[in-house]
C-alpha positions as CSV (number, residue, x, y, z in Angstrom):
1,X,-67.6,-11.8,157.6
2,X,-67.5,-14.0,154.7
3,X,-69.7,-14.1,151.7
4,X,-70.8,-16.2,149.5
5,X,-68.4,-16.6,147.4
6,X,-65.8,-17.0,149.9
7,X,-64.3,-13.4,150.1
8,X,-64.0,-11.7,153.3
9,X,-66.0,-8.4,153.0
10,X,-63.7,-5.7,154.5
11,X,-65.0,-3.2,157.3
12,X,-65.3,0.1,155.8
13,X,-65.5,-0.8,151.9
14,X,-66.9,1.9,150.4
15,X,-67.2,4.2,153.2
16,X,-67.6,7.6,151.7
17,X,-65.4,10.3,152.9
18,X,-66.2,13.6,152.2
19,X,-64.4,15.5,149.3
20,X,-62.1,18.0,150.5
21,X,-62.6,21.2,148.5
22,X,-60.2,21.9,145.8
23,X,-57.9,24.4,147.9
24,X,-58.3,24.8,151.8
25,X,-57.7,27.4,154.2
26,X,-53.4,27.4,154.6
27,X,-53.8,29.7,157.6
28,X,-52.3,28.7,161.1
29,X,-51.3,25.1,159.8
30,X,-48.3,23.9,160.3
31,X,-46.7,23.4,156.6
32,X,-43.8,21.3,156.8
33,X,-45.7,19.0,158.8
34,X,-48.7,18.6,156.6
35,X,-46.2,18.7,153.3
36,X,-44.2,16.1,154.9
37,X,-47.6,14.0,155.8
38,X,-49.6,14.0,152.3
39,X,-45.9,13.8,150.4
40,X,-45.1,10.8,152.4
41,X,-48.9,9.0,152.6
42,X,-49.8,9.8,149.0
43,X,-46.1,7.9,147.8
44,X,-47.0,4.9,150.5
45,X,-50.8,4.1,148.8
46,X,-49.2,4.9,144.9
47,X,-46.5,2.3,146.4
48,X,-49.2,-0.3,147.8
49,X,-51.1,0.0,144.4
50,X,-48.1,-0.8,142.6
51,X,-47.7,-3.7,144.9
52,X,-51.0,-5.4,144.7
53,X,-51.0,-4.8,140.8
54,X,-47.9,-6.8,140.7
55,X,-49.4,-9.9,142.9
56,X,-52.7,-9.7,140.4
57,X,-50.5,-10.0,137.6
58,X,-49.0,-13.4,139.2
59,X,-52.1,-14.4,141.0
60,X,-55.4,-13.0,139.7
61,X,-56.5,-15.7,138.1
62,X,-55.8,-18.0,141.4
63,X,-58.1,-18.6,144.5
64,X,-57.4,-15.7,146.4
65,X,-57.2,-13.5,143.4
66,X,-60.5,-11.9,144.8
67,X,-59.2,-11.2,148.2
68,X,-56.2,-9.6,146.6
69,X,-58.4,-7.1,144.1
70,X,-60.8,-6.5,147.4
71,X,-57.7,-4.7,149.0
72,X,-56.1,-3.2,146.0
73,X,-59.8,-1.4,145.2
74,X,-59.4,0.0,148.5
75,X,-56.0,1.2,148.3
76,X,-56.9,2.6,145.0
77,X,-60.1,4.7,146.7
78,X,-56.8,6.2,149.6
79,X,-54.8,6.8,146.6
80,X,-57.1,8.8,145.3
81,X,-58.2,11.0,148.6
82,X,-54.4,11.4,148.5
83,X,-54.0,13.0,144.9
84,X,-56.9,15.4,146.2
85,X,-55.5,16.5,149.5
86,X,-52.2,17.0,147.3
87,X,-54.0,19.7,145.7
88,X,-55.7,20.8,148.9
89,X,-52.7,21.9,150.4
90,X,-50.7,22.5,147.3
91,X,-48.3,19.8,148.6
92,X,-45.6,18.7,145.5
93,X,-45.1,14.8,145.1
94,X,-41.6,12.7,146.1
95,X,-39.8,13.0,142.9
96,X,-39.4,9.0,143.9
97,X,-42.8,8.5,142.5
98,X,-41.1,6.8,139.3
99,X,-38.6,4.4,141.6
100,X,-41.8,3.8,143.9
101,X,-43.7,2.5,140.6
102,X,-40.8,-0.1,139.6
103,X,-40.0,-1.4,142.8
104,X,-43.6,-1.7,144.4
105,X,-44.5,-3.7,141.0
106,X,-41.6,-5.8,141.4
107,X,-42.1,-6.4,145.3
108,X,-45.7,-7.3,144.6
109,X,-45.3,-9.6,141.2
110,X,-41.9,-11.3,143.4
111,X,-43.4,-12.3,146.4
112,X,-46.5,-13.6,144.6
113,X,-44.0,-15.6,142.8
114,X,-43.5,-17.3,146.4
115,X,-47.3,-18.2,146.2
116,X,-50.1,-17.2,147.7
117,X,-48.8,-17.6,151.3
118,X,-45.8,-15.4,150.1
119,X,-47.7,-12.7,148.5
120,X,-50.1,-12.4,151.8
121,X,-46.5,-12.1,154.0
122,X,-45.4,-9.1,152.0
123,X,-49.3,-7.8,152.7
124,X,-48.5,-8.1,156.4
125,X,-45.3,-6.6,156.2
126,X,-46.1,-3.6,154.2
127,X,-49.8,-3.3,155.6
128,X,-48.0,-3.6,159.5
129,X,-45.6,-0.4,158.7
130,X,-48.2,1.6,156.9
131,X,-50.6,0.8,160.1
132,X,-47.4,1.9,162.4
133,X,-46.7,4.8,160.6
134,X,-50.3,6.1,160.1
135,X,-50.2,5.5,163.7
136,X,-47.3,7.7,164.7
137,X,-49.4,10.9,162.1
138,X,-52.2,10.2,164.4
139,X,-50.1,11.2,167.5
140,X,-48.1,14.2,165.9
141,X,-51.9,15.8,164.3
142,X,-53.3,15.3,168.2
143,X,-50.3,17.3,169.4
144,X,-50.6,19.6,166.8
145,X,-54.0,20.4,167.0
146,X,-57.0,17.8,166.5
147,X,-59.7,20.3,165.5
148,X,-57.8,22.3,163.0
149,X,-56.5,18.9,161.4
150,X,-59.7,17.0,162.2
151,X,-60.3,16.3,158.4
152,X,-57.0,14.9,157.8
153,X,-57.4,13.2,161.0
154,X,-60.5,10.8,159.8
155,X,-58.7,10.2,156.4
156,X,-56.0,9.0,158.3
157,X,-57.5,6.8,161.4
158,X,-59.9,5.4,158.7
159,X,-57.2,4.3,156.2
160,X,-55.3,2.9,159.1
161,X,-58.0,0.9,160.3
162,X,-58.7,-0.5,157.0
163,X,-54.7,-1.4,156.5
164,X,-55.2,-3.6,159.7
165,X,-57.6,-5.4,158.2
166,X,-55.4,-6.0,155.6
167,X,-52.8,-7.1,157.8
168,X,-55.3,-9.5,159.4
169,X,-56.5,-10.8,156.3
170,X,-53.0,-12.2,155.1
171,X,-52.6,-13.1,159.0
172,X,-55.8,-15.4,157.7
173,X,-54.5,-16.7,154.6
174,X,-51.8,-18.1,156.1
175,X,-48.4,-15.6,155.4
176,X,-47.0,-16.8,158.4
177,X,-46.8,-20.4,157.4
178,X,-44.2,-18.9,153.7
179,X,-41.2,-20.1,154.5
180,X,-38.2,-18.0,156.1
181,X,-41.4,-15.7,157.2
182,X,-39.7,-14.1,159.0
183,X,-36.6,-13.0,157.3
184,X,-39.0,-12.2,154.5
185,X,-41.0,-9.9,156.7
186,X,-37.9,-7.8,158.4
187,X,-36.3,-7.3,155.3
188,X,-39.8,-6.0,153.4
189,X,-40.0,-3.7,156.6
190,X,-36.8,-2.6,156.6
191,X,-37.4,-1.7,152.7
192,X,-40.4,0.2,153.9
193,X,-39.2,2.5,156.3
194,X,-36.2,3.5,154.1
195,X,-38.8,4.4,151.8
196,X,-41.2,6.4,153.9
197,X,-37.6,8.3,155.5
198,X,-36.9,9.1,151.9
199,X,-40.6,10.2,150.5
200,X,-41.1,12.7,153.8
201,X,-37.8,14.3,152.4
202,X,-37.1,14.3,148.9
């Protein structure tokens, strides 16, 4: 819905998850798997953060400066669950972290240099993998095992529902109409799941 002021209100804002304790039970979870899923989420939100920090530095002050700090405060609270569940599971951060914080800044301030429309087609495009890939986690914790994951489950299914809305919300604001959309789009993808390949590994 839309408020007063014209912002979409986002589903979910400020839905409190519960804090995960400071260290939790390592036994009978499958290590790799969970390593490879905090390393790689926690280096996709410090990446989305960059990126909407470097569209407010173009376009704060502009009309849809408030739709874009609505979605970076959110990506700010996932960040955050992140740097906790890192020490949860005493899972070490992609030593990319410092290449992640250039080029998200860089792919956020350049497409807001498009304009608006351009800054809400890299939002699809990033927010459209992210979705995907938080997606394909949901499938491999099921097969895992859904009750001994079942935390890191609802972290996961609710961040992905509130990237979708993300997704929908440039959808709205027109990032389909920036032109060469879809050029744009493929190659911001392609950029994206190079990175989440190389944060899973390294």
């Amino acid at each position: 819905f839309v408020s007063p002021a014209g912002v979409r209100a986002v589903p979910g804002a400020g839905a409190a998850l519960r804090p995960c304790s400071s260290r939790v039970a390592q036994d009978g979870i499958n290590k790799p798997v969970i390593d490879r899923i905090i390393r790689v989420d926690h280096a996709g939100e410090y990446g989305a953060n960059r990126i909407y920090a470097g569209q407010m530095a173009v376009l704060g002050r502009s009309s849809v400066g408030p739709v874009i700090q609505q979605m970076w405060n959110q990506e700010k609270n996932h960040l955050k669950k992140f740097n906790e569940l890192m020490v949860a599971y005493r899972v070490r951060p992609t030593v990319l972290l410092p290449f992640w914080n250039v080029a998200g800044f860089v792919l956020g301030a350049g497409s807001a240099l498009l304009g608006k429309k351009g800054a809400m087609a890299c939002t699809v495009a990033v927010e459209e993998s992210i979705s995907e890939h938080y997606n394909n986690q949901i499938r491999t914790l099921i097969e895992e095992d859904p009750e001994k994951y079942k935390e890191l489950l609802q972290v996961i299914k609710q961040f992905r529902d509130e990237e979708q809305e993300h997704h929908d919300i440039g959808l709205e604001h027109d990032a389909e109409a920036t032109p060469a959309y879809s050029v744009l789009k493929t190659a911001i993808q392609l950029g994206c799941k190079a990175a989440i390949f190389l944060s899973e590994r390294i």
